[in-house]
LUMLO-604319 format. One record per residue: residue in one letter; x negated, z negated, y negated of N, C-alpha, C, CB in turn; residue number from 0. Coordinates in nm, 2 decimals. Glycine has a CB too. Layout:
N
NODE	residu	n.xx	n.zz	n.yy	ca.xx	ca.zz	ca.yy	c.xx	c.zz	c.yy	cb.xx	cb.zz	cb.yy	num
NODE	a	X	Z	Y	X	Z	Y	X	Z	Y	X	Z	Y	NUM
...
END
This chain:
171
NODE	residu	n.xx	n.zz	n.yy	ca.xx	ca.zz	ca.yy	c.xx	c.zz	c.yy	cb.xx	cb.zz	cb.yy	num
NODE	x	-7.96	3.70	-6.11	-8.09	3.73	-6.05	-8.11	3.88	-6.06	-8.10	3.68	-5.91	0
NODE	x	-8.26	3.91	-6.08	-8.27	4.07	-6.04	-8.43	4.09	-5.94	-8.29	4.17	-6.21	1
NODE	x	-8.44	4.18	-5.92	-8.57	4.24	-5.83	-8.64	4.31	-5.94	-8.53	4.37	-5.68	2
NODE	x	-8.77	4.33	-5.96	-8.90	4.36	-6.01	-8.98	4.40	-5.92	-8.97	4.26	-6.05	3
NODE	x	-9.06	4.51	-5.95	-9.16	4.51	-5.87	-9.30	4.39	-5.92	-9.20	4.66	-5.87	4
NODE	x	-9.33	4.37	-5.80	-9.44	4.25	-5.88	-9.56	4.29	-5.93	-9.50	4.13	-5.78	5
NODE	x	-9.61	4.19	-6.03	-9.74	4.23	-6.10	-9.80	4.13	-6.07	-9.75	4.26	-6.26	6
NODE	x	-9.97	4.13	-6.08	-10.07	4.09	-6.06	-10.04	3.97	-6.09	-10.17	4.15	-6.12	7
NODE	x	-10.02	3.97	-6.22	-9.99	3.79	-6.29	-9.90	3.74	-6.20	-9.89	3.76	-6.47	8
NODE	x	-9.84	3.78	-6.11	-9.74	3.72	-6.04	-9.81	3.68	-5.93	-9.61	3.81	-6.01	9
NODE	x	-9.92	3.68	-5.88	-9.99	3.63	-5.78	-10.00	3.49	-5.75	-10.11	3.68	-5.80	10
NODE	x	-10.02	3.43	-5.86	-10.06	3.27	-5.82	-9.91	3.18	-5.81	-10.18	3.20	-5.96	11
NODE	x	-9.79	3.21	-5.84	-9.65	3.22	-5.85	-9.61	3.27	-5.69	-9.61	3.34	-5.98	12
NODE	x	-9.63	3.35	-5.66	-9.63	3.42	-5.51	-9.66	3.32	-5.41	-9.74	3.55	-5.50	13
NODE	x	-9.78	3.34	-5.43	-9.90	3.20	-5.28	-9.79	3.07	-5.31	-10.17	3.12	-5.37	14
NODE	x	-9.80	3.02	-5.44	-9.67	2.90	-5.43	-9.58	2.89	-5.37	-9.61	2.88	-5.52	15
NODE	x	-9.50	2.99	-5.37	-9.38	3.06	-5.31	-9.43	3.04	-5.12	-9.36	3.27	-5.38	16
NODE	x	-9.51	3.15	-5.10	-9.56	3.13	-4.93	-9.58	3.01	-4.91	-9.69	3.20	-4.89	17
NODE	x	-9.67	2.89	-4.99	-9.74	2.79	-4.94	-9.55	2.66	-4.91	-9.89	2.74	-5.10	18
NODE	x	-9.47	2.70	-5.01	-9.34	2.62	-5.00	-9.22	2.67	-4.88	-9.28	2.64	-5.16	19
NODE	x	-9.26	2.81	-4.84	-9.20	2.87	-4.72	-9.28	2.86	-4.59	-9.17	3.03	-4.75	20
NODE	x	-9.39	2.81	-4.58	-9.47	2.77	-4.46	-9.42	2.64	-4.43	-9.62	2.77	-4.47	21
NODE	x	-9.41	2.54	-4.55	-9.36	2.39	-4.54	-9.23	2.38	-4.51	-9.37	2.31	-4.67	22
NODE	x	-9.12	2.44	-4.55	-9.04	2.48	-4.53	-9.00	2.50	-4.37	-9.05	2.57	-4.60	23
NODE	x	-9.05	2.61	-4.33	-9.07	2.67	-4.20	-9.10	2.55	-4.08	-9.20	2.77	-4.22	24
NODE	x	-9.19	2.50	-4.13	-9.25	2.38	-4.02	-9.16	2.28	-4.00	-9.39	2.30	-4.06	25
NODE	x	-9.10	2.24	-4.14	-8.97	2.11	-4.11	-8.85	2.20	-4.08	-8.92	1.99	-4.27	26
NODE	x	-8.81	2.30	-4.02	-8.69	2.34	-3.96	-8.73	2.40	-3.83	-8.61	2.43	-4.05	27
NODE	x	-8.85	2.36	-3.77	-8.84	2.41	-3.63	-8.95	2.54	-3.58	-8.69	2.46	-3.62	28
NODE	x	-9.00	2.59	-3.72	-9.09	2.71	-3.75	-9.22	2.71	-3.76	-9.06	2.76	-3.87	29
NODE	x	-9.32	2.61	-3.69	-9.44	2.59	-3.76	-9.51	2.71	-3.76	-9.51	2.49	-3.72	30
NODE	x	-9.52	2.75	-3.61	-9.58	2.88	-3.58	-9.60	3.04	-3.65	-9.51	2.90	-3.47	31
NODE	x	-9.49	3.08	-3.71	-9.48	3.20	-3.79	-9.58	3.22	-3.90	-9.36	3.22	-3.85	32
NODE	x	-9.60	3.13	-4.00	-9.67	3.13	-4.12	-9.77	3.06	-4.08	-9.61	3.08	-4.25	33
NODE	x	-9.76	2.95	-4.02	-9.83	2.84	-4.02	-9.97	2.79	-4.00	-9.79	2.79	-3.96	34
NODE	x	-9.97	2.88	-3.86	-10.09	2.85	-3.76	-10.19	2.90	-3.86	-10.08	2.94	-3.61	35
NODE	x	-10.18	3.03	-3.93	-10.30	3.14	-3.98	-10.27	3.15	-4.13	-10.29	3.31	-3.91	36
NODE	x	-10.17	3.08	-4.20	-10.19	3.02	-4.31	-10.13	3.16	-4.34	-10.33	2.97	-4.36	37
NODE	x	-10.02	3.26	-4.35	-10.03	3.38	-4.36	-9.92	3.37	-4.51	-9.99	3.46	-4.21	38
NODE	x	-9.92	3.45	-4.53	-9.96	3.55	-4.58	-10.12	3.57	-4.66	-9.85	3.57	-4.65	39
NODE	x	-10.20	3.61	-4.59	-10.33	3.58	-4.66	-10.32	3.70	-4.81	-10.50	3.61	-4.54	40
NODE	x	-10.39	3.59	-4.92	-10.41	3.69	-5.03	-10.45	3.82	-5.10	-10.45	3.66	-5.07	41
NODE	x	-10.51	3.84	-4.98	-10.58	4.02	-5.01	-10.48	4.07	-4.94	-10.77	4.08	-4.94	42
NODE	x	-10.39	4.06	-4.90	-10.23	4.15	-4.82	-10.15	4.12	-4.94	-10.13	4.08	-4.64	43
NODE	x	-10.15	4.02	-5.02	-10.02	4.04	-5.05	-10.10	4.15	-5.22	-9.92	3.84	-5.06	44
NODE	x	-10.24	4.12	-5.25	-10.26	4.23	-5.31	-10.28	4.35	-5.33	-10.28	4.22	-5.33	45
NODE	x	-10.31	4.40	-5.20	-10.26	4.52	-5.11	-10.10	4.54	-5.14	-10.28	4.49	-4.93	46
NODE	x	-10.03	4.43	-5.12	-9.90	4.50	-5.13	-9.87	4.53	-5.27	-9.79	4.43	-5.07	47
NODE	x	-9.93	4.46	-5.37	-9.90	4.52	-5.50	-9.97	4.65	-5.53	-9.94	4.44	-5.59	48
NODE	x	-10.08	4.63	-5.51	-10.16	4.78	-5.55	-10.06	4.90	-5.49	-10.34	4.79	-5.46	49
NODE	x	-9.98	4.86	-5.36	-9.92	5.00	-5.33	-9.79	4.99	-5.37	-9.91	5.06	-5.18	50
NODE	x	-9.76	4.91	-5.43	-9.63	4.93	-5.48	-9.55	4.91	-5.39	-9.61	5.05	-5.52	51
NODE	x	-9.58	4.82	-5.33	-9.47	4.77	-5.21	-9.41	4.60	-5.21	-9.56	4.80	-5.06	52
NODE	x	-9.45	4.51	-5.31	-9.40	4.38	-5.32	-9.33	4.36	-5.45	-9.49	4.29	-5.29	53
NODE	x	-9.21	4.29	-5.47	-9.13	4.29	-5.50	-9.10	4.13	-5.51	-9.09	4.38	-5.45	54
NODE	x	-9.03	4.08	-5.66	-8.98	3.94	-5.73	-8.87	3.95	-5.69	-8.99	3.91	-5.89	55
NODE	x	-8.79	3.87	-5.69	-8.67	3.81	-5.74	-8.66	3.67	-5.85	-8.60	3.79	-5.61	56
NODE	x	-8.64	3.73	-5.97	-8.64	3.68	-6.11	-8.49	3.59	-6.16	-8.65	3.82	-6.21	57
NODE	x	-8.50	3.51	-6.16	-8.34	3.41	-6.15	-8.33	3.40	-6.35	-8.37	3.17	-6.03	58
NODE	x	-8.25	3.39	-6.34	-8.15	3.45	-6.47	-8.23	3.37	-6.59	-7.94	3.40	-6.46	59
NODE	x	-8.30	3.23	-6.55	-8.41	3.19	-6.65	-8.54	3.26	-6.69	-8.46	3.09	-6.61	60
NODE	x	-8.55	3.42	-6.64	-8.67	3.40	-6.60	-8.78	3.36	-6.50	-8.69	3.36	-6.66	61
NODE	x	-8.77	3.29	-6.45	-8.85	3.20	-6.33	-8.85	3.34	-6.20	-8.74	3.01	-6.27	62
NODE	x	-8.96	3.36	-6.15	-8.99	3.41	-6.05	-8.95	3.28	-5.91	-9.13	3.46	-6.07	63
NODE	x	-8.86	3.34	-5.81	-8.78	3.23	-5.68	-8.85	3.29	-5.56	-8.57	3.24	-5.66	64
NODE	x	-8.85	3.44	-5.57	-8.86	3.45	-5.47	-8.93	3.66	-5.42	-8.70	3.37	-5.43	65
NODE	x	-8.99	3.63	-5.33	-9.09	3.71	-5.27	-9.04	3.82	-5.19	-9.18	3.63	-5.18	66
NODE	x	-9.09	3.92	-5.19	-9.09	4.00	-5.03	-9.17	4.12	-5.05	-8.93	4.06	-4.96	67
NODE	x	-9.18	4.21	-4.94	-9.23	4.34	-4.89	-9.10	4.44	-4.89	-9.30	4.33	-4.75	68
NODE	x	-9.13	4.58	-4.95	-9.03	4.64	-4.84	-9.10	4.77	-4.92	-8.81	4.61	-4.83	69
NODE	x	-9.09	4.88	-4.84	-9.14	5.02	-4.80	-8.99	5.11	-4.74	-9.29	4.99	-4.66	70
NODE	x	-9.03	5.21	-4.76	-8.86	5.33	-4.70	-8.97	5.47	-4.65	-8.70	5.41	-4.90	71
NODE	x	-8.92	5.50	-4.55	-8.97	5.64	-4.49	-8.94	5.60	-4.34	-9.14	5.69	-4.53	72
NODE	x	-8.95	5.75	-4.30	-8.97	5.77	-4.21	-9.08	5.72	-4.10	-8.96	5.87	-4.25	73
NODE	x	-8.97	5.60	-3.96	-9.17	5.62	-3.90	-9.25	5.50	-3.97	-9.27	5.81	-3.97	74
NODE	x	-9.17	5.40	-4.07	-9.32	5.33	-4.14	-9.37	5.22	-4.05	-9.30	5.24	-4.30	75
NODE	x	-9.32	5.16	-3.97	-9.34	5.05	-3.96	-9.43	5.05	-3.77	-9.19	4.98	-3.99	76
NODE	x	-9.51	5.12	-3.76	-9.62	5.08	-3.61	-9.57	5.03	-3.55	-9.73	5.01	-3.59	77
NODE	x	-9.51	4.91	-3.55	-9.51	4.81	-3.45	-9.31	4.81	-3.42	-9.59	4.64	-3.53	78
NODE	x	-9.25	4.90	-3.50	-9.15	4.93	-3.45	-9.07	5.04	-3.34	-9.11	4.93	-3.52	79
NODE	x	-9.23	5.14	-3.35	-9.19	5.18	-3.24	-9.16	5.14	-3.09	-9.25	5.23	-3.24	80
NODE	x	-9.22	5.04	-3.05	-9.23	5.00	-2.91	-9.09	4.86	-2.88	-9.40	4.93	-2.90	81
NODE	x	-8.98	4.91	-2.89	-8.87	4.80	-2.87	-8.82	4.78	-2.74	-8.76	4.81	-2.95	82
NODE	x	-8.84	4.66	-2.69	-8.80	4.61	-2.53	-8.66	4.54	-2.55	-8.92	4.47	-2.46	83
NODE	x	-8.63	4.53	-2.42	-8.49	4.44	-2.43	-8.36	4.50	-2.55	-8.54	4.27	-2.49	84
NODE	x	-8.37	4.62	-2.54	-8.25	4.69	-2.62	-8.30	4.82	-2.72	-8.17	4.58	-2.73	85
NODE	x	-8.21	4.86	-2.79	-8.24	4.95	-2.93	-8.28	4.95	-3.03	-8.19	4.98	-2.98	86
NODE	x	-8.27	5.02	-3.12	-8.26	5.05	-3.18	-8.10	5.13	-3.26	-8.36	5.07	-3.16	87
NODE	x	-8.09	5.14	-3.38	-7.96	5.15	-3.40	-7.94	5.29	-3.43	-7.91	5.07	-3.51	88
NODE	x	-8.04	5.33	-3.49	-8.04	5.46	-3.57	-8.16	5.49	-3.58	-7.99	5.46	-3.70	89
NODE	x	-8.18	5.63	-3.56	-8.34	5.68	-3.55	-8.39	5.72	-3.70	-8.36	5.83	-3.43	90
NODE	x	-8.33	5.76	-3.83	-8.32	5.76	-3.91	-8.42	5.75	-3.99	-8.25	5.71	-3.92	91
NODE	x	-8.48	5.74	-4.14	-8.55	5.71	-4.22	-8.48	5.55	-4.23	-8.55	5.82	-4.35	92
NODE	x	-8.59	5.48	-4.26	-8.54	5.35	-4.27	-8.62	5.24	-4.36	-8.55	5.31	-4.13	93
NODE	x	-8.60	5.15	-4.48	-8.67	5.04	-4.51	-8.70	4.97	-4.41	-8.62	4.97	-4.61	94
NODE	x	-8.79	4.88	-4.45	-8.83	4.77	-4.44	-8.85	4.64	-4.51	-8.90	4.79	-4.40	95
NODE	x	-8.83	4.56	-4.46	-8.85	4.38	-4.52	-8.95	4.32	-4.45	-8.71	4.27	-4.49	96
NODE	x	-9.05	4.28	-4.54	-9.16	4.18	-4.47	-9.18	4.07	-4.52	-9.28	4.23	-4.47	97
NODE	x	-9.24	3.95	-4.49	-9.30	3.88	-4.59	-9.18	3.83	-4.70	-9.41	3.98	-4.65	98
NODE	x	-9.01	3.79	-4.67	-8.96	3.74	-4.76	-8.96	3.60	-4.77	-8.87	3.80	-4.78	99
NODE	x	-8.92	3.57	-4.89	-8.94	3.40	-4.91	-8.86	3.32	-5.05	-9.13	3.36	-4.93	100
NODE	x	-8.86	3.26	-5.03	-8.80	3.16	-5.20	-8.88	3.08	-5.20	-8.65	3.07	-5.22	101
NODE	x	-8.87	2.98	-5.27	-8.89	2.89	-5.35	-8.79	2.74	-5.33	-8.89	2.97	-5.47	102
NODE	x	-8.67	2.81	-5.26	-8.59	2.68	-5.19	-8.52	2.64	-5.35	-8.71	2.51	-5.10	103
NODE	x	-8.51	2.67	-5.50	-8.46	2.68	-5.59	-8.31	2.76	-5.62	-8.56	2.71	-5.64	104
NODE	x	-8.29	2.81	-5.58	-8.22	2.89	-5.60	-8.07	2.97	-5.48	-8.32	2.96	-5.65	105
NODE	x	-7.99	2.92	-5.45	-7.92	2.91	-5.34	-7.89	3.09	-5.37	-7.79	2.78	-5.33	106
NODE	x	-7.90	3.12	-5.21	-7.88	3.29	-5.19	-7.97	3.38	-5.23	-7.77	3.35	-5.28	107
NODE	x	-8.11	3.32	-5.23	-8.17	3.42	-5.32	-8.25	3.48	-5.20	-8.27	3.35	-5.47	108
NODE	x	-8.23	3.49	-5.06	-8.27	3.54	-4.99	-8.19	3.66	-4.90	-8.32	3.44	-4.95	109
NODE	x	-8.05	3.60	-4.97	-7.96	3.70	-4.95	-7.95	3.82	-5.04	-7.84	3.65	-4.94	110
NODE	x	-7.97	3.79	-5.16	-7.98	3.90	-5.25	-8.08	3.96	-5.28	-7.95	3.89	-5.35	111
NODE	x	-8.25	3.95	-5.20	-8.30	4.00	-5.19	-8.28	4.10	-5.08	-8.37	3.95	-5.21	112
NODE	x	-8.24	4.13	-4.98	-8.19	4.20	-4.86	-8.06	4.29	-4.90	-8.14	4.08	-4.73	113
NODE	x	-7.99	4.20	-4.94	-7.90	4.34	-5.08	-7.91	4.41	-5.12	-7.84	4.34	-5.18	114
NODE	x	-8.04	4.37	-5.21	-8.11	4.46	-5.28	-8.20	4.60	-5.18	-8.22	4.36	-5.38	115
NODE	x	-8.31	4.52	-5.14	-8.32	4.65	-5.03	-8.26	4.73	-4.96	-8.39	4.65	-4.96	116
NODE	x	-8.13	4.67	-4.87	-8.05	4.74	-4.83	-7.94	4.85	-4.87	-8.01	4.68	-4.79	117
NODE	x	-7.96	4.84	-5.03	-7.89	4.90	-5.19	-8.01	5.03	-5.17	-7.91	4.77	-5.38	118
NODE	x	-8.13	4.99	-5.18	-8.25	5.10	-5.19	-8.17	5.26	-5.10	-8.43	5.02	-5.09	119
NODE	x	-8.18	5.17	-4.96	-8.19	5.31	-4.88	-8.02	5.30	-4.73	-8.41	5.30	-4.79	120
NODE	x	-7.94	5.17	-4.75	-7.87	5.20	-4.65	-7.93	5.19	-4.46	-7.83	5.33	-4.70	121
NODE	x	-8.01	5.16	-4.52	-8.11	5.19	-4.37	-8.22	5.08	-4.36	-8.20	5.35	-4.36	122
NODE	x	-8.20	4.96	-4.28	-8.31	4.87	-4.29	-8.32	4.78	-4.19	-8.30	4.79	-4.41	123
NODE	x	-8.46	4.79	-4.18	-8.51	4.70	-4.04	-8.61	4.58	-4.06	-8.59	4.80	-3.94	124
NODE	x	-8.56	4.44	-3.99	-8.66	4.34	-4.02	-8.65	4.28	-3.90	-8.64	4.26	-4.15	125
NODE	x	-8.79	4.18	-3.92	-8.80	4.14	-3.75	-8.82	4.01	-3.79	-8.94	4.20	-3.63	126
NODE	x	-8.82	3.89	-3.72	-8.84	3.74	-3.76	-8.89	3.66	-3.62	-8.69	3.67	-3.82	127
NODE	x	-8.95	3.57	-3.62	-8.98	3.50	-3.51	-8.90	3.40	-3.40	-9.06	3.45	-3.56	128
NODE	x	-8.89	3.40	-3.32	-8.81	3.33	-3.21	-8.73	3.18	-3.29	-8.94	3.29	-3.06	129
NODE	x	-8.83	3.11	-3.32	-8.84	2.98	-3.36	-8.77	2.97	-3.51	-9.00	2.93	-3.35	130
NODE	x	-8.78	3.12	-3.59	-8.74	3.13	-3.72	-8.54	3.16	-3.75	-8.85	3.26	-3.76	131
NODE	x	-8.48	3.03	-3.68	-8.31	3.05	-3.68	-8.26	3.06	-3.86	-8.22	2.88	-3.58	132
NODE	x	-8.35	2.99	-3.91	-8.34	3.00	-4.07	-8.29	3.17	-4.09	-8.51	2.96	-4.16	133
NODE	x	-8.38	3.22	-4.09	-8.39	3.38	-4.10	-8.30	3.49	-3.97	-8.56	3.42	-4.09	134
NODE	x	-8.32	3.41	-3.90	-8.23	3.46	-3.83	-8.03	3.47	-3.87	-8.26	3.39	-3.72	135
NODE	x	-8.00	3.34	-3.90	-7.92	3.32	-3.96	-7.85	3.37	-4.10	-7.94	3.23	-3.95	136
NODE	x	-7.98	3.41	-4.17	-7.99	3.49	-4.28	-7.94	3.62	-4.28	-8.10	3.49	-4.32	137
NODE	x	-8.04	3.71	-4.15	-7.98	3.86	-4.13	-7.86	3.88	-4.11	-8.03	3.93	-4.04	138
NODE	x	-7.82	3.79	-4.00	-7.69	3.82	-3.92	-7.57	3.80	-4.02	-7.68	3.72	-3.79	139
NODE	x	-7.57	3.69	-4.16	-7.51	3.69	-4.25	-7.50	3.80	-4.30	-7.52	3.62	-4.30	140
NODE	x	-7.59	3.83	-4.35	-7.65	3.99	-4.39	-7.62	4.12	-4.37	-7.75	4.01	-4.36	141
NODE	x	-7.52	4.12	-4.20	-7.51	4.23	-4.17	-7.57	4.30	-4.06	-7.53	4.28	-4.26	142
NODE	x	-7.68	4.23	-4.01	-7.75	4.28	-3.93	-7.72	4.26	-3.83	-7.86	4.27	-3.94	143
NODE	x	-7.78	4.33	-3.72	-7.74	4.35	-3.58	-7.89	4.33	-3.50	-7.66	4.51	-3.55	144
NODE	x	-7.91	4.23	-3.40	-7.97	4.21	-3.29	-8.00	4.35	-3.23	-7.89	4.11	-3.21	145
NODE	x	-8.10	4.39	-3.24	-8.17	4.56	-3.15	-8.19	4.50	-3.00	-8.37	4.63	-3.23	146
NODE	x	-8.32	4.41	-3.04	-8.40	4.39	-2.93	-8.53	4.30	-2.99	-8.45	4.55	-2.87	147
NODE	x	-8.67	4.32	-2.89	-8.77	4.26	-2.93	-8.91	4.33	-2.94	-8.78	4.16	-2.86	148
NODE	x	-8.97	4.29	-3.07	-9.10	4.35	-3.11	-9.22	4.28	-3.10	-9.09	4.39	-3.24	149
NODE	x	-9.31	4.37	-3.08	-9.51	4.22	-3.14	-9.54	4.35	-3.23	-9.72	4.17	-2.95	150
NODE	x	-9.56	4.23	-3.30	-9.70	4.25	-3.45	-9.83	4.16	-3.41	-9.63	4.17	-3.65	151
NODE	x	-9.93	4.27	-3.47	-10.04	4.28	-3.46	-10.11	4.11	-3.45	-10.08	4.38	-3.59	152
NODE	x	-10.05	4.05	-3.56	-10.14	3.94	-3.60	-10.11	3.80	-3.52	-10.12	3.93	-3.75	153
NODE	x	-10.05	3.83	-3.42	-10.02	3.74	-3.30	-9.95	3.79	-3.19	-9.94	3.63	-3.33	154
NODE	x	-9.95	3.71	-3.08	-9.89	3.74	-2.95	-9.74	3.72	-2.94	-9.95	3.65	-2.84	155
NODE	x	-9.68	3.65	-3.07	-9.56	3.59	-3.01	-9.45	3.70	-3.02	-9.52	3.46	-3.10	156
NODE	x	-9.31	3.71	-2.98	-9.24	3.81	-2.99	-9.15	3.82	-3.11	-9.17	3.81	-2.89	157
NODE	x	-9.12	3.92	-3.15	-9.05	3.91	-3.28	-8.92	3.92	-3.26	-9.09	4.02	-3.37	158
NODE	x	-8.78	3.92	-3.27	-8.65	3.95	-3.30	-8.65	4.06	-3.41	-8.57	3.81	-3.35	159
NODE	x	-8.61	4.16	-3.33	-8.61	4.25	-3.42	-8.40	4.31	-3.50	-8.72	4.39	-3.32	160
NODE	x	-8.33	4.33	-3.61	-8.25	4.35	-3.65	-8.28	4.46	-3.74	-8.19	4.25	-3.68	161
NODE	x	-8.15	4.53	-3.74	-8.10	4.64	-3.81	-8.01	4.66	-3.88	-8.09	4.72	-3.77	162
NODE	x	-8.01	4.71	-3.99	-7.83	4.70	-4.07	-7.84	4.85	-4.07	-7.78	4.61	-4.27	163
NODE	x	-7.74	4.94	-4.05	-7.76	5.12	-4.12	-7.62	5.15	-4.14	-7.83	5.27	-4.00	164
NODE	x	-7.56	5.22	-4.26	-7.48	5.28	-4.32	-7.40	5.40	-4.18	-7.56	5.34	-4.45	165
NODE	x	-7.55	5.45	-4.16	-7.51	5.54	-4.05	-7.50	5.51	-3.91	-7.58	5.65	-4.05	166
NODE	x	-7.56	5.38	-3.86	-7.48	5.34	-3.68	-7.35	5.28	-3.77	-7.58	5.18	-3.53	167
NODE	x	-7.29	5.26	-3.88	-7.16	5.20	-3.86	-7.04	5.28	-3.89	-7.16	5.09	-3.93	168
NODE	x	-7.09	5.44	-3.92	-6.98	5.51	-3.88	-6.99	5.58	-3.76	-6.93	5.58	-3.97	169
NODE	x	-7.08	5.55	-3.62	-7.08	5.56	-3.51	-6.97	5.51	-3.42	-7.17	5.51	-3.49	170
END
């Protein structure tokens, strides 16, 4: 497998991807996260190409599996400032992961996308929904550490927020 940044043509390949990770989501306990608002809506995820912020994972055929977001700096992420019920790990420059997904084709490919961004910058923060143990189970394989809890904009519900950093682990 490798990471790409995604291109345009990769759009209607993408929504497949979301529309199979909402189905997904709902038969393991998840309906709520994607579900309710049909999300990821299409003009975001072409926003995220135009800035250069979404990203393939390409399986050794060729075949686009699998989706995400991620951005690095300082400070990016709004809605991480405000964390209840614990920490944060490291005040640091930090990625981010949004918006990742498969295709349910390809075993790990959700782990090696998180490798891969965590390869970018050593420093990375992602949040997932209460109901979302799939992903939850994913980070914590991953490395990550339970902070605390976040809200994003586009609902009320609370997020699980996790952190992996190079630098809280020689703390």
């Amino acid at each position: 497998m490798k990471i790409r940044k995604t291109v345009l043509q990769d759009l209607p390949r993408i929504m497949e991807i979301y529309a199979h990770a909402r189905s997904f989501m709902a038969q393991h306990g998840n309906p709520k996260q994607w579900g309710a608002t049909n999300w990821p809506p299409e003009a975001l995820i072409r926003q995220d190409i135009a800035d250069s912020n979404s990203y393939v994972c390409v399986n050794d055929a060729g075949k686009v599996t699998g989706t995400f977001f991620y951005t690095y700096g300082p400070d990016i992420e709004p809605t991480y400032r405000d964390i209840t019920d614990g920490e944060w790990l490291d005040d640091s420059p930090y990625g981010v992961v949004h918006r990742i997904a498969s295709d349910g084709s390809e075993k790990g490919t959700g782990l090696f996308c998180l490798n891969w961004a965590y390869g970018q910058c050593g420093h990375l923060r992602i949040d997932t929904h209460g109901d979302n143990t799939v992903m939850q189970n994913l980070v914590r394989k991953a490395g990550f550490v339970h902070c605390g809890t976040i809200y994003v904009v586009e609902d009320r519900d609370p997020r699980l927020a996790f952190e992996k950093s190079d630098k809280a682990r020689l703390l």
